[in-house]
ROMARVEX-741721 format. One record per residue: residue number from 1; residue in one letter; x, y, z of N, C-alpha, C, O, CB in turn. Coordinates in steps of 0.1 Angstrom, whole numbers, plus 2048, in hexadecimal, padded with zeros to 3 digits. Last residue first. Glycine has a CB too. Example, Ala and Ser with C-alpha at 12.3 -4.5 7.8 and 13.67 -1.06 7.14 Angstrom:
2
  timar  margu  n.xx  n.yy  n.zz  ca.xx  ca.yy  ca.zz  c.xx  c.yy  c.zz  o.xx  o.yy  o.zz  cb.xx  cb.yy  cb.zz
      2      S   880   7EA   847    889    7F5    847   881   800   84F   886   80B   850    88D    7FA    839
      1      A   884   7C7   84E    87B    7D3    84E   884   7DF   84E   88E   7DF   855    871    7D3    85A
END
This chain:
214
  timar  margu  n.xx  n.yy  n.zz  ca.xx  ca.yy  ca.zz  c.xx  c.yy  c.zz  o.xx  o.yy  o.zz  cb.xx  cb.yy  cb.zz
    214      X   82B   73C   841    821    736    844   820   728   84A   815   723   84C    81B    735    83A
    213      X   841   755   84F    841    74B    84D   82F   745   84E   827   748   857    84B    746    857
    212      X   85A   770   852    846    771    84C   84B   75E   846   853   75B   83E    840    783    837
    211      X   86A   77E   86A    86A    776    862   85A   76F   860   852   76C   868    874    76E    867
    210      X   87E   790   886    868    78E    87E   86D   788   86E   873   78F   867    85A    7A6    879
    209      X   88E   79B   893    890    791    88E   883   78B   884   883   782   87B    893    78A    898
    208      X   884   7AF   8A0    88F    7B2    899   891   7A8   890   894   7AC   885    899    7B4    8A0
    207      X   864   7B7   8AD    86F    7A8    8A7   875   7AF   8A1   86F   7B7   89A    869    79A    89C
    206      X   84D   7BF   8BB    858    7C5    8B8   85F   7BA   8B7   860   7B2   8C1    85D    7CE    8C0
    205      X   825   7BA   8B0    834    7B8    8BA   841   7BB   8B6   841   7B8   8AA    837    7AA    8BF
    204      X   80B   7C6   8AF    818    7C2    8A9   824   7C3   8B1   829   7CC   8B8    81B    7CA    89E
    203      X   7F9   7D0   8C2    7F9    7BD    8BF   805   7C0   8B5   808   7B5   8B3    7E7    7B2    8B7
    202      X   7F2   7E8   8BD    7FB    7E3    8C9   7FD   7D0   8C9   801   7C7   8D1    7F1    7E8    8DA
    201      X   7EA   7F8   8B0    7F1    7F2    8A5   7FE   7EB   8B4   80B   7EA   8B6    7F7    801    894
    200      X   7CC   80D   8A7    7D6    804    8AF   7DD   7F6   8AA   7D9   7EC   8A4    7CF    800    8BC
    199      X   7D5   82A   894    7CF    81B    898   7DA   816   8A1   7E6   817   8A3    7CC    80E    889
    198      X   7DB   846   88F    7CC    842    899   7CC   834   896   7C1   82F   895    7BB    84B    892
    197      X   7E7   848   86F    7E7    84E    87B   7DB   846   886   7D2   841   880    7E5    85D    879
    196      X   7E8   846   852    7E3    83D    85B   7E6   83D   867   7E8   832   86D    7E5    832    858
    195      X   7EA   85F   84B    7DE    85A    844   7DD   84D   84C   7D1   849   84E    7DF    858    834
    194      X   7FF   86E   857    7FA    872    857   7E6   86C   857   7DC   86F   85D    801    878    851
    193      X   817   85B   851    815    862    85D   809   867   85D   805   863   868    81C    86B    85F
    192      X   813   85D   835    814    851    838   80B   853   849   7FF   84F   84D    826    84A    837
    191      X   818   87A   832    80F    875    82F   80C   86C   832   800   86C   835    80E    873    827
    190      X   836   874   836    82F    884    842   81F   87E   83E   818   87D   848    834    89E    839
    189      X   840   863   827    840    865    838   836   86D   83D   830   86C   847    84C    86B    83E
    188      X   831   86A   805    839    86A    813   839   866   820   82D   863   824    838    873    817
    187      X   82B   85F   7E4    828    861    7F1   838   862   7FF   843   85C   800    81C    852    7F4
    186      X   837   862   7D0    839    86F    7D2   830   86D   7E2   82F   876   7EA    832    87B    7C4
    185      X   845   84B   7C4    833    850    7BD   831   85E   7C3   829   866   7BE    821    843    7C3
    184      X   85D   848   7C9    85E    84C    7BC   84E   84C   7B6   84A   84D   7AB    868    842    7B4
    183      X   856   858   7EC    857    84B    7E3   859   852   7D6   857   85E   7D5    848    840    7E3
    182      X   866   871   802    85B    86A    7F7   85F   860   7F0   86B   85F   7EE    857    873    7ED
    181      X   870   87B   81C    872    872    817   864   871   811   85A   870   817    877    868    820
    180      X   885   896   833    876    890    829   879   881   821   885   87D   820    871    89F    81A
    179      X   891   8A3   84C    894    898    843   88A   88E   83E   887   883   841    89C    892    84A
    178      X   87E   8B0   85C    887    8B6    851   88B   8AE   849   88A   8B1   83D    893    8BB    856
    177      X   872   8A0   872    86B    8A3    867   872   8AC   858   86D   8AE   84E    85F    8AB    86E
    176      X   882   8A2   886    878    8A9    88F   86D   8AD   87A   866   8B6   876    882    8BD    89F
    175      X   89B   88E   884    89B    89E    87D   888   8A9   881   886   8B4   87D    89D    89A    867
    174      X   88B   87A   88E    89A    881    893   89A   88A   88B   89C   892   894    8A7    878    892
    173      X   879   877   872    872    871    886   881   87E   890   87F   887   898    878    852    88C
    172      X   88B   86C   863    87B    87A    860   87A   87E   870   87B   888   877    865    86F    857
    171      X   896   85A   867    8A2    866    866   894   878   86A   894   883   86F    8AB    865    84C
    170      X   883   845   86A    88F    84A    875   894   859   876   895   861   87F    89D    843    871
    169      X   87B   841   853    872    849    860   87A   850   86A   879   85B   86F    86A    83D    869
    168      X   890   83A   848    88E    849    844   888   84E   84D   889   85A   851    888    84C    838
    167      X   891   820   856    89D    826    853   8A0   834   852   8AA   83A   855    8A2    822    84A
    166      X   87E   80F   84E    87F    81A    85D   888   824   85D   888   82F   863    884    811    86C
    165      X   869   815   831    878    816    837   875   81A   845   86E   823   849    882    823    82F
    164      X   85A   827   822    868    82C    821   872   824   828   87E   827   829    869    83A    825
    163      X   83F   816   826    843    81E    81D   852   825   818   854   828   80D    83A    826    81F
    162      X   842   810   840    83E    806    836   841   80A   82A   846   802   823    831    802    836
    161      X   84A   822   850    852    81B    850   850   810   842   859   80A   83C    851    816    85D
    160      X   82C   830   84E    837    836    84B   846   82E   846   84D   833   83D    837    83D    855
    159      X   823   817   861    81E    81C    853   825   824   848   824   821   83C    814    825    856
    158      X   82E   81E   876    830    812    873   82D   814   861   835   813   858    826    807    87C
    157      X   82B   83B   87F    837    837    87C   832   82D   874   830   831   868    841    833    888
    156      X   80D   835   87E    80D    841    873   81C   83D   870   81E   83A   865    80A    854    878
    155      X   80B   826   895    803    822    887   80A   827   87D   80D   820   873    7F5    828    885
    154      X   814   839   8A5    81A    82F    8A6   817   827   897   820   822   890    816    829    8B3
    153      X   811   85B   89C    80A    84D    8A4   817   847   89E   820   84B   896    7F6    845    8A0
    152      X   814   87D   89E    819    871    89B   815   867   8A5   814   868   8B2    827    871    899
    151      X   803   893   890    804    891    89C   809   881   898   803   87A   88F    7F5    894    8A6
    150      X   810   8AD   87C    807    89F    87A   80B   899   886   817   89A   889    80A    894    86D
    149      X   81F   8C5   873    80B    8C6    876   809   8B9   876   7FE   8B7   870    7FF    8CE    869
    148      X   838   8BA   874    833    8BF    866   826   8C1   86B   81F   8BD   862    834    8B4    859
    147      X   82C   8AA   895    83B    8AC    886   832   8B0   878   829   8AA   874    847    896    882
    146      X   825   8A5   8AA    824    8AE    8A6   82E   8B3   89D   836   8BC   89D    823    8B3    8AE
    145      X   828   88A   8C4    82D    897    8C2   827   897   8B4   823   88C   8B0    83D    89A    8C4
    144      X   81C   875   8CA    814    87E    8D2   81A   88A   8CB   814   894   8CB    815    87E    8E4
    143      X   839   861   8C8    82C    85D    8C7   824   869   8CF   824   868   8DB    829    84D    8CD
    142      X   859   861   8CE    851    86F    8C0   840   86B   8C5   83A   875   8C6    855    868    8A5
    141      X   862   851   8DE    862    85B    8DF   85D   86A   8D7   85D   876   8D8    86A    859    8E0
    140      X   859   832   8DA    857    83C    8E2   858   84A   8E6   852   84E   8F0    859    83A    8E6
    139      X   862   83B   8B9    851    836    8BB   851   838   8CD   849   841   8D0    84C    820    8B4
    138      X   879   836   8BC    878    842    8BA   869   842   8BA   865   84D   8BB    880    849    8AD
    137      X   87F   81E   8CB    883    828    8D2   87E   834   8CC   87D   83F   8D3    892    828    8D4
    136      X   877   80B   8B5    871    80A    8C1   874   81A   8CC   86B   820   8D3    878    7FA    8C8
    135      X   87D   807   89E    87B    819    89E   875   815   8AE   86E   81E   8B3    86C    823    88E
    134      X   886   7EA   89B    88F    7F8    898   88B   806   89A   893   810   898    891    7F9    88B
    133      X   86A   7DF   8A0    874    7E2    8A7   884   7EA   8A9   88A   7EF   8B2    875    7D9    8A7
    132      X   85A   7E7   88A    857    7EC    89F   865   7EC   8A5   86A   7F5   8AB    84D    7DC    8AC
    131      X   866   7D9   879    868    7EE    87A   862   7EF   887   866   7F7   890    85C    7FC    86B
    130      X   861   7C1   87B    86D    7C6    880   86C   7D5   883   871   7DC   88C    877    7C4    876
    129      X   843   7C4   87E    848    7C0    88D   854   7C2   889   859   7C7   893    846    7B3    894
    128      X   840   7C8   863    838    7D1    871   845   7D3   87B   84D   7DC   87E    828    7C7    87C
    127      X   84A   7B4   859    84C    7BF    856   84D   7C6   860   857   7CB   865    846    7C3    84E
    126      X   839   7A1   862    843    7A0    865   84A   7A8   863   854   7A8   86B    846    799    863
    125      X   81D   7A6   857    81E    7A5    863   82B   7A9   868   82C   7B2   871    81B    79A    867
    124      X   821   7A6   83A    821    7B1    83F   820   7B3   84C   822   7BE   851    81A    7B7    83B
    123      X   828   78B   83B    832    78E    839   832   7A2   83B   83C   7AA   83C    835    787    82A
    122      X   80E   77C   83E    819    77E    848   822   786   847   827   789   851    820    776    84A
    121      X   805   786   828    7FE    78C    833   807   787   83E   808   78E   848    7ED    789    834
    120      X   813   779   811    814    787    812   80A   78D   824   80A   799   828    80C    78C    802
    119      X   80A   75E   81C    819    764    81B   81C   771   81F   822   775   829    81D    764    80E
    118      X   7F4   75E   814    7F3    75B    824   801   760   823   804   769   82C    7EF    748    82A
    117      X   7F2   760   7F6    7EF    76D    7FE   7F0   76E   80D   7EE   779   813    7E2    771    7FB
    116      X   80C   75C   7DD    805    756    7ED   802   764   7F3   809   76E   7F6    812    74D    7F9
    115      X   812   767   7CB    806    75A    7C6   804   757   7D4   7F9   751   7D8    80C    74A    7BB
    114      X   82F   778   7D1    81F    77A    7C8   811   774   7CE   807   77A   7D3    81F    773    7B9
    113      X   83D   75E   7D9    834    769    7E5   826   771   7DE   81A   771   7E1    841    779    7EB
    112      X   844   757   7C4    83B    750    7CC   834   758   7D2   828   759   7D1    83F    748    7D4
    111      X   851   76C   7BC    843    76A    7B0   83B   75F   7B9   82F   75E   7B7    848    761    79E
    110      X   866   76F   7C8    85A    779    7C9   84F   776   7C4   845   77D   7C5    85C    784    7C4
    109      X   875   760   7DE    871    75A    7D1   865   763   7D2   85B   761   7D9    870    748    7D0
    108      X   87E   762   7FB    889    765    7F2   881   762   7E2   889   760   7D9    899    75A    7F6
    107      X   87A   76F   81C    873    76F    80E   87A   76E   804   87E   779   801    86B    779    80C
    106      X   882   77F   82F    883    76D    82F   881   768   821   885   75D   81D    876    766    839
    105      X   887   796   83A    87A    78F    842   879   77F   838   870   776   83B    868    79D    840
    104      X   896   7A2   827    89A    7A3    834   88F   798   83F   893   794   84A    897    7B4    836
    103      X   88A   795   80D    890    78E    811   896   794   81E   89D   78B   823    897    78A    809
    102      X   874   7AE   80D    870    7A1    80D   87D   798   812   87B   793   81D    86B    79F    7FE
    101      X   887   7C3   809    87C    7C5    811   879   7B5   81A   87A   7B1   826    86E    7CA    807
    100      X   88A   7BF   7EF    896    7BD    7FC   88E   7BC   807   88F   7B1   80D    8A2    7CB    7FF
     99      X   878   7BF   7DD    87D    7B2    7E1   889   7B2   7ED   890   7A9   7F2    882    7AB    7D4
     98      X   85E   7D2   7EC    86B    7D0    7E7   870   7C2   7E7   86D   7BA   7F0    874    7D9    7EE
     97      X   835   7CC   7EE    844    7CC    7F6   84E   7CA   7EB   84C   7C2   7E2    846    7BF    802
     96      X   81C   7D3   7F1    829    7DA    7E9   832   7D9   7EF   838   7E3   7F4    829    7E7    7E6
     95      X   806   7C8   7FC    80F    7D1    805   817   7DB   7FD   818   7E7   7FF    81A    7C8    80D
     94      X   801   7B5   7E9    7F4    7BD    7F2   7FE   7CD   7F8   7FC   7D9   7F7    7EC    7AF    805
     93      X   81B   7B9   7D2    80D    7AC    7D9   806   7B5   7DF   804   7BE   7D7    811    79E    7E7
     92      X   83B   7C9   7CF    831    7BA    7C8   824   7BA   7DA   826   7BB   7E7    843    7A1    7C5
     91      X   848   7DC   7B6    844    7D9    7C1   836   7D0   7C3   82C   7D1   7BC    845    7E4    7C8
     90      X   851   7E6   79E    855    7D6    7A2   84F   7D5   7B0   854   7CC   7B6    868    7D1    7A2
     89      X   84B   7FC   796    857    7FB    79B   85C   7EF   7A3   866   7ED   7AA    858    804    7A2
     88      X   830   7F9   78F    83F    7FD    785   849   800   78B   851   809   787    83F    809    77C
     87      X   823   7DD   7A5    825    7F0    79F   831   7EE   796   83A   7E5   796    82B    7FE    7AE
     86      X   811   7C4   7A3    822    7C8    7A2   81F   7D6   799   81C   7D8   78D    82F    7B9    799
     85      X   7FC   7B4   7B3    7FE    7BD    7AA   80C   7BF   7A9   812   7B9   7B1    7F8    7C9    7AC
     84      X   7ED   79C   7C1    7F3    799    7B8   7F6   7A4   7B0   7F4   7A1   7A4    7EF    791    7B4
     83      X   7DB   7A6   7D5    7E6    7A0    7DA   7F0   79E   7CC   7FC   7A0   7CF    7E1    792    7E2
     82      X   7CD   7C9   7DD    7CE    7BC    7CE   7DC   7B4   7D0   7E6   7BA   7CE    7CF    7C4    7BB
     81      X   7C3   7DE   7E9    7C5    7D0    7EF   7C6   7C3   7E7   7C2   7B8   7EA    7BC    7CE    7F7
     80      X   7D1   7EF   7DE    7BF    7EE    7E0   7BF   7E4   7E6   7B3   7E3   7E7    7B4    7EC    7D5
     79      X   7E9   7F8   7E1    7E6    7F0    7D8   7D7   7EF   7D6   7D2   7EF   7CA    7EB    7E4    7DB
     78      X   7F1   809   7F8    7F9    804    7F1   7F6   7FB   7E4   7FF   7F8   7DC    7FE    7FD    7F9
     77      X   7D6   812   800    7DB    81A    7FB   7E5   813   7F6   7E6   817   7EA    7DD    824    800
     76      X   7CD   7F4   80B    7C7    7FB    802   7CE   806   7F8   7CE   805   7EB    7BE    802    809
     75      X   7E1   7EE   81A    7E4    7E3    811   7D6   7EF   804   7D7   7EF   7F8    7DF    7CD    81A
     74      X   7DC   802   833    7E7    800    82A   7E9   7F6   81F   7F4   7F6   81A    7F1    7FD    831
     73      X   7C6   7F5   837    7C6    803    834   7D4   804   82D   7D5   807   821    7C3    80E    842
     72      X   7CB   7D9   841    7C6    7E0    837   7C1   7EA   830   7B9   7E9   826    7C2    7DE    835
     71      X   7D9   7E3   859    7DE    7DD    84D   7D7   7DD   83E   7DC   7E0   833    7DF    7D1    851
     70      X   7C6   7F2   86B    7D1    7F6    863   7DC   7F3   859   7E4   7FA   853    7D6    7F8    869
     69      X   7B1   7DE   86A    7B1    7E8    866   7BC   7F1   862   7BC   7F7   857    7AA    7EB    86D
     68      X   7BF   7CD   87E    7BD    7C6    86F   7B6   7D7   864   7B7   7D9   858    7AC    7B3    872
     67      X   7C8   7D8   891    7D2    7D4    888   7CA   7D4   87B   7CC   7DA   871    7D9    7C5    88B
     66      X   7B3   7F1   895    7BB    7E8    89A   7C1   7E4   891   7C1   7EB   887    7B6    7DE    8A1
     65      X   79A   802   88C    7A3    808    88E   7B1   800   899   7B7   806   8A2    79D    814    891
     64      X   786   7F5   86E    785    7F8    883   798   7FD   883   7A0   7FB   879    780    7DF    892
     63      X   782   7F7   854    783    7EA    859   789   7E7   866   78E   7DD   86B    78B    7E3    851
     62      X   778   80B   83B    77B    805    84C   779   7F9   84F   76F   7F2   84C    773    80B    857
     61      X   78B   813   81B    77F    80A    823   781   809   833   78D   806   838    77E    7F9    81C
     60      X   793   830   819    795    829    81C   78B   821   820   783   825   828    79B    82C    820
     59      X   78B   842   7FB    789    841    80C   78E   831   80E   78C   828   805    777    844    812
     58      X   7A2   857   7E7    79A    84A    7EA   79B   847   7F1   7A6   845   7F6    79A    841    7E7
     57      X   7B7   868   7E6    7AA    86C    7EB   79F   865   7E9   794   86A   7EA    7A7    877    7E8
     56      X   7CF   85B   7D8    7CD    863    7EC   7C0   869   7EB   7C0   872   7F3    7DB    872    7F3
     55      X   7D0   84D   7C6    7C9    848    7D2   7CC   855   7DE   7CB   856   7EA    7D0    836    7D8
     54      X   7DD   85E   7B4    7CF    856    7AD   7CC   850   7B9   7C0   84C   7B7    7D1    849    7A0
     53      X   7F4   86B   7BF    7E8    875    7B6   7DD   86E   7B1   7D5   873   7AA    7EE    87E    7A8
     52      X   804   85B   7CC    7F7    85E    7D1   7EE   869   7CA   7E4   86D   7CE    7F9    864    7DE
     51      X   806   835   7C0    806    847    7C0   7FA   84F   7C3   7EE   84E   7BF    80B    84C    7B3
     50      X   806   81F   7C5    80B    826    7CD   806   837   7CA   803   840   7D1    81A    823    7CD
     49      X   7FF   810   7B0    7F6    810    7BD   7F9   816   7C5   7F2   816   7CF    7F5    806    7C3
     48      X   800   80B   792    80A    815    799   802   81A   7A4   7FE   826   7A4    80F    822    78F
     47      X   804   7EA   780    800    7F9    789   806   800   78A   811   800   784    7FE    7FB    795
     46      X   803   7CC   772    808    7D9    775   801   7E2   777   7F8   7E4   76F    810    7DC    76E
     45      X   80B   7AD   77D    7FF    7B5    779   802   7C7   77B   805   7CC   786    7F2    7B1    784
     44      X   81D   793   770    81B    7A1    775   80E   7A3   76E   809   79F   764    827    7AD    772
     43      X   81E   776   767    821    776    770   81F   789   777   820   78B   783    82E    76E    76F
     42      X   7F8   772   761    802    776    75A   80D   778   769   808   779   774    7FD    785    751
     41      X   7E0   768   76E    7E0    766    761   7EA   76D   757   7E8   76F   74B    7D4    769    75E
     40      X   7E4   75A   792    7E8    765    782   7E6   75B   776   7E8   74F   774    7FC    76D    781
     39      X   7C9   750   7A5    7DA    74B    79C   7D6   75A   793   7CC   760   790    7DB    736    78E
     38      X   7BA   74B   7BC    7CB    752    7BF   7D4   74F   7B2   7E0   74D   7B1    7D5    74A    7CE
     37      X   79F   745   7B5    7AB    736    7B6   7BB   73D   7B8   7C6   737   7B6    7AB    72A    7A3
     36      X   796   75C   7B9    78D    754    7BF   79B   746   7C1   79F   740   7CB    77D    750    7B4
     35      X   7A2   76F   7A6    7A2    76E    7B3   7A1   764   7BB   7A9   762   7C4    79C    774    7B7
     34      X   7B2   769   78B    7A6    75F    790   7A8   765   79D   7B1   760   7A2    7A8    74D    78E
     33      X   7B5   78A   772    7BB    77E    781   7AE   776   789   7A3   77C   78C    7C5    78A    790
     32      X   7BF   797   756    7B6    790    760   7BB   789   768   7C6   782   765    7AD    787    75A
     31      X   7D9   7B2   75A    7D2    7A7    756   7C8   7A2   75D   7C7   7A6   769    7D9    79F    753
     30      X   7D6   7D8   74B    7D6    7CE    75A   7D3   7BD   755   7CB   7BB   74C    7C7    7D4    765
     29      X   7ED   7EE   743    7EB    7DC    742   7E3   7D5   74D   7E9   7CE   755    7F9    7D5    742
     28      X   7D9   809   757    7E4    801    750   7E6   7F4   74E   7E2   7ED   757    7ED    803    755
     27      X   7C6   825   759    7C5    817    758   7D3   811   751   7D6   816   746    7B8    814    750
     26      X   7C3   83D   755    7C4    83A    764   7C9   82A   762   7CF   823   76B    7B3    83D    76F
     25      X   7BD   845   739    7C8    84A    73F   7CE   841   74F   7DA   840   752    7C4    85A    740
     24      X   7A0   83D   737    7AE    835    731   7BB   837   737   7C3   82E   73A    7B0    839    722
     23      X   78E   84E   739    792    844    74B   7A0   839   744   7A7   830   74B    77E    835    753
     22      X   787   85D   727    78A    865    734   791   859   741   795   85B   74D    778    86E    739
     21      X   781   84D   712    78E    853    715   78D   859   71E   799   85B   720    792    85B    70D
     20      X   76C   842   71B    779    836    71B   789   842   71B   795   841   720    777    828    705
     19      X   75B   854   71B    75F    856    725   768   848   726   76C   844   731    754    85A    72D
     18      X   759   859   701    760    85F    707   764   862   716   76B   86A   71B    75E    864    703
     17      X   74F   83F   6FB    759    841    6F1   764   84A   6FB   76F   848   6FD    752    849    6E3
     16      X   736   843   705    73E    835    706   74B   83B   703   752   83B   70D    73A    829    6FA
     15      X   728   859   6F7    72F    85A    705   736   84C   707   740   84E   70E    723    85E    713
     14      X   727   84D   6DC    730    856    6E0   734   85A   6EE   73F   85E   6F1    72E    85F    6DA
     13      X   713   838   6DF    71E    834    6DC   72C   841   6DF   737   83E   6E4    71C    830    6CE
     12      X   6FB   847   6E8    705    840    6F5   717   83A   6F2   721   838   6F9    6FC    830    6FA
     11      X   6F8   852   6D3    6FD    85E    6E0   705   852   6EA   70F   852   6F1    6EB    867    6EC
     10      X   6EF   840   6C2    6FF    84A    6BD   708   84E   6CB   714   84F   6CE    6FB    85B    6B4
      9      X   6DD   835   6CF    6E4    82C    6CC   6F4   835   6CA   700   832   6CD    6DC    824    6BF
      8      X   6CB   84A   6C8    6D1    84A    6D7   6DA   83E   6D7   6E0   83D   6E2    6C6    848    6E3
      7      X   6C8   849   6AF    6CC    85A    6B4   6D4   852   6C2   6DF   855   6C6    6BB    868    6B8
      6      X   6B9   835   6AB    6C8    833    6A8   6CD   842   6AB   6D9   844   6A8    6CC    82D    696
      5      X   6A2   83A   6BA    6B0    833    6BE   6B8   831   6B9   6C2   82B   6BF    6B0    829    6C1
      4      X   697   84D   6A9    69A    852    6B7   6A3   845   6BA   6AE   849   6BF    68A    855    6C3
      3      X   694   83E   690    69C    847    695   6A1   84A   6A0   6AD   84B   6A3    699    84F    692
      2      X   680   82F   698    68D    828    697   698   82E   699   6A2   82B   6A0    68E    823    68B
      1      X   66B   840   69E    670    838    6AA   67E   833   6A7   687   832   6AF    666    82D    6AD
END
């Protein structure tokens, strides 16, 4: 009997062993964080939440196909919805937002914004509502068409916008899709377009001016 468990004492110790190496690779500094009281236990937590060779074929949780569903479909693939991460490329909170990003819409002290999550959920509101408003003309006129095999929504622009920019949507949207655009994780427009396509996303309002205030 003793035997037979230290035999199985070995087996488990070696699948332990190997399957630390099979899931080491995915994993990076991560530190502990108090969710429950919103504080870090370091000012970065580091990732790489964007890229799509480790999330594009993780389902999305539902959460109905209106705003609040399309925000957190985007705060999933951008991060999982972990308000306090910062990717290796400094992109910070639920959203992954740039610090330029952040001060076009008001935001000038990033490590606060970090630690506030009512912040960061205005501040992807306000986002929305400028790129509504800068691509207002090309969101009426691309929405139903048929770019690269991906029927373009209004969701799919805004979403798209979140990721490159109205600026590139623009160019993607007016070149009928020739003028491509990937992140330094290799996601795209044409993907962005694609994965959050189909919500309604008619409660965001077009503000040129949209500023993320609690």
């Amino acid at each position: 009997m003793r035997k037979g468990a230290i035999k199985f004492s070995i087996l488990v110790a070696i699948l332990t062993f190997v399957s630390l190496g099979f899931t080491s690779k995915k994993e990076t500094n991560v530190l502990k964080i108090n969710l429950e009281n919103h504080k870090m236990s370091s000012d970065l937590f580091t990732v790489n939440p964007t890229d799509d060779s480790y999330f594009q074929e993780a389902p999305i949780p539902y959460t109905g196909q209106r705003y609040l569903g399309f925000k957190e479909a985007v705060a999933f693939k951008e991060s999982q919805g972990n308000y306090f991460v910062v990717n290796t490329l400094g992109y910070l909170g639920k959203y992954q937002f740039g610090k330029g990003t952040l001060e076009m819409i008001g935001i000038y002290n990033p490590q606060a914004f970090l630690k506030n999550p009512k912040l960061q959920e205005k501040a992807f509101e306000a986002n929305a509502s400028r790129n509504k408003w800068i691509l207002r003309k090309d969101i009426k006129r691309s929405v139903g068409k048929r770019i690269n095999g991906v029927v373009v929504t209004e969701s799919g622009i805004l979403a798209a916008a979140h990721l490159a920019g109205p600026g590139s949507v623009k160019k993607y949207l007016r070149s009928a899709g020739k003028q491509r655009f990937a992140d330094a994780y290799g996601s795209t427009v044409n993907y962005y377009m694609k994965r959050f396509a189909g919500y309604d996303v008619s409660s965001i309002k077009a503000n040129k001016k949209a500023k993320a205030r609690v």
